[in-house]
N, C-alpha and C positions, 0 to 999 in steps of 0.2 A: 522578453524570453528569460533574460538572468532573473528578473522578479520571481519567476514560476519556478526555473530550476530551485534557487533558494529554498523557496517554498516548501518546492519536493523536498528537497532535504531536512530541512526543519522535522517534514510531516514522518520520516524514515525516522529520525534519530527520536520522537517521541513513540514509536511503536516495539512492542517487546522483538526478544532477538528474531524469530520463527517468522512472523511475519515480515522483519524487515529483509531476510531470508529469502522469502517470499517473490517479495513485491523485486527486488534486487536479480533471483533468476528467472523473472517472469519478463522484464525488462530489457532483460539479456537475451530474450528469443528463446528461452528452455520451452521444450511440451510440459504438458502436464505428466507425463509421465518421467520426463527427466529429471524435474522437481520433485517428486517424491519421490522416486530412487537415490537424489541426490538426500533428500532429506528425511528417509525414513516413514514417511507417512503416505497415505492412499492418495491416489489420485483426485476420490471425489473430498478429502480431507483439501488439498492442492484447491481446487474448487471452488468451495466454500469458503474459503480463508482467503482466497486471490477476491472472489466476489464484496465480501464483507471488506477489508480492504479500501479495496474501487469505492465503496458508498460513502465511506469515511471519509477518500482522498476528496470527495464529488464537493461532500460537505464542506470540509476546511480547506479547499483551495480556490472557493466561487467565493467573489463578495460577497455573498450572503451568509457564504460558511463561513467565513472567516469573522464576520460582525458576532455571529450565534456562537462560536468560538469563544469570541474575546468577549465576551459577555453584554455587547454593546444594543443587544435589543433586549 
């Protein structure tokens, strides 16, 4: 489990401010309507950007994301 948390982290601190925003009160149990109240943007903006996100994380934190990543295949 600390390998994965690490992980997360790493994957937070390469992503611009808004998403790490994001992903951080999404984490936190916010609705999507908390989220964008707290940060200004739509809901379906909240949405989109939590979604995209998640594919990202899916990608670089599976062994296989992580090889495709590090350039290893």
């Amino acid at each position: 489990k600390d390998e994965r948390l690490v992980a997360l982290h790493r994957f937070l601190h390469r992503q611009g401010e808004l998403d790490r925003a994001l992903v951080l009160l999404y984490l936190d149990d916010h609705s999507y309507r908390e989220i964008a109240e707290i940060l200004g943007i739509s809901e379906t903006n909240v949405g989109t950007r939590l979604n995209r996100c998640k594919q990202k994380m899916r990608q670089q934190l599976t062994p296989e994301g992580e090889e495709i990543a590090n350039g290893a295949r």
